[in-house]
C-alpha positions as CSV (number, residue, x, y, z in Angstrom):
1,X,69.1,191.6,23.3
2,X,66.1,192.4,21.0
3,X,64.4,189.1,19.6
4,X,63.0,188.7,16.2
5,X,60.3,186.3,15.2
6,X,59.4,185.3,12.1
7,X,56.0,184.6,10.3
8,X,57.1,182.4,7.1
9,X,55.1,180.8,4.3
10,X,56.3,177.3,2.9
11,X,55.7,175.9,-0.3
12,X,55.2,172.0,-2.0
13,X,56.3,173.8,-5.6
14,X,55.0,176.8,-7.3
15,X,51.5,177.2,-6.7
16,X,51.5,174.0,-5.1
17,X,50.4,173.7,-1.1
18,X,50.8,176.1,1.0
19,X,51.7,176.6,4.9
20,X,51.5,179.6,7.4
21,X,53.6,179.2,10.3
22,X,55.4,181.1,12.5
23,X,59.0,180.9,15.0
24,X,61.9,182.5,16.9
25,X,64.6,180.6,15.2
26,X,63.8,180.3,11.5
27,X,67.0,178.6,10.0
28,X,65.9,175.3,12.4
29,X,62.5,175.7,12.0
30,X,62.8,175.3,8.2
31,X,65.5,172.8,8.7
32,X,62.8,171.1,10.9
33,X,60.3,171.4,8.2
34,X,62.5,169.6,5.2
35,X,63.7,166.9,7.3
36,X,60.4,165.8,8.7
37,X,61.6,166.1,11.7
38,X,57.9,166.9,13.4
39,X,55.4,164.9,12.4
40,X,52.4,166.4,10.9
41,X,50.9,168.9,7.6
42,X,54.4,169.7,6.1
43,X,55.8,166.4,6.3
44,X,52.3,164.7,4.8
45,X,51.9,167.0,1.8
46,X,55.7,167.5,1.4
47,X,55.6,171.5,1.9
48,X,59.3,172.5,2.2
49,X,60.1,175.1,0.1
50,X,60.5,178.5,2.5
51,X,58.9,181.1,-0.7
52,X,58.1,184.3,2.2
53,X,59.3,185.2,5.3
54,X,58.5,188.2,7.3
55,X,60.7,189.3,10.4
56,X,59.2,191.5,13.7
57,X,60.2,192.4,17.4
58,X,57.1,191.2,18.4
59,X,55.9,188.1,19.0
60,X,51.8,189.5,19.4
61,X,52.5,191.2,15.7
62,X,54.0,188.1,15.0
63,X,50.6,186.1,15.8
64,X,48.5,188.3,14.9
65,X,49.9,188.0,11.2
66,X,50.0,184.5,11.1
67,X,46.1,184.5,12.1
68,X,45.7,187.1,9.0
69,X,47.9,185.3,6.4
70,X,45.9,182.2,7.5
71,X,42.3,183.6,7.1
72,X,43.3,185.2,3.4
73,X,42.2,183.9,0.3
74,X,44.8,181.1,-1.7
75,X,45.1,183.9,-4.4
76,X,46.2,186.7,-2.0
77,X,48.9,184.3,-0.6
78,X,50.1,183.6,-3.7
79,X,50.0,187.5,-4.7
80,X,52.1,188.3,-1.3
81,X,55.0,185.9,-2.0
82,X,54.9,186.8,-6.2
83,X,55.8,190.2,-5.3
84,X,59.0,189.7,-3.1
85,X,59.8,186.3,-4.9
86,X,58.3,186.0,-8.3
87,X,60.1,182.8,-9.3
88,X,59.3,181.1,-5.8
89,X,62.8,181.0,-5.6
90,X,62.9,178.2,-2.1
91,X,65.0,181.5,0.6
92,X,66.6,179.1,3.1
93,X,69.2,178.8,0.9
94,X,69.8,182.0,1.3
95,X,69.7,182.2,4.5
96,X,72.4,179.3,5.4
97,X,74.7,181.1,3.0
C-alpha cells in the first residue's frame, strides 16, 4: 500500500495568519487543528481554515517542502494558495464530503 503525506497550509481568515504543517492523515490532522485538540500556534492565534494542501509519496519530499513553504516570503504564500483557491475557500469541507 502506497502512503501519501500531505504538506498543508492553514489559515486564521483571508490574509490573516498563516501555518505550514505537514501529516499522514490530513482529514484528523485538520480536525485536530479546529478543535484545539493540541495545544500550541493554531489553537493561540485561531488558524483553522485548511486554504492549500499538497499530497506526495514521499515523506523526505514531503519535509523538504514544508522547510521551503516555511522559509518563503508571507507574499509568496499567499500567491501559492490564491492560485489554486482564490477565494480562500477553507478545503476540509471538501474533503469530509
Amino acid at each position: 500500500m502506497i502512503k501519501s503525506y500531505y504538506v498543508y497550509i492553514l489559515a486564521s481568515k483571508r490574509n490573516g495568519t498563516l501555518y505550514t504543517g505537514v501529516t499522514n492523515d490530513l482529514i484528523k490532522r485538520i480536525w485536530e487543528h479546529k478543535n484545539d485538540v493540541i495545544e500550541g500556534f493554531t489553537q493561540k492565534y485561531q488558524v483553522h481554515h485548511l486554504v492549500y494542501f499538497e499530497e506526495t509519496n514521499d515523506i523526505m519530499a514531503a519535509l523538504e517542502r514544508e522547510k521551503q513553504l516555511k522559509k518563503w516570503h508571507r507574499q509568496y504564500k499567499i500567491n501559492l494558495i490564491e492560485k489554486d483557491n482564490p477565494f480562500w475557500k477553507d478545503l476540509y469541507k471538501d474533503l469530509i464530503n
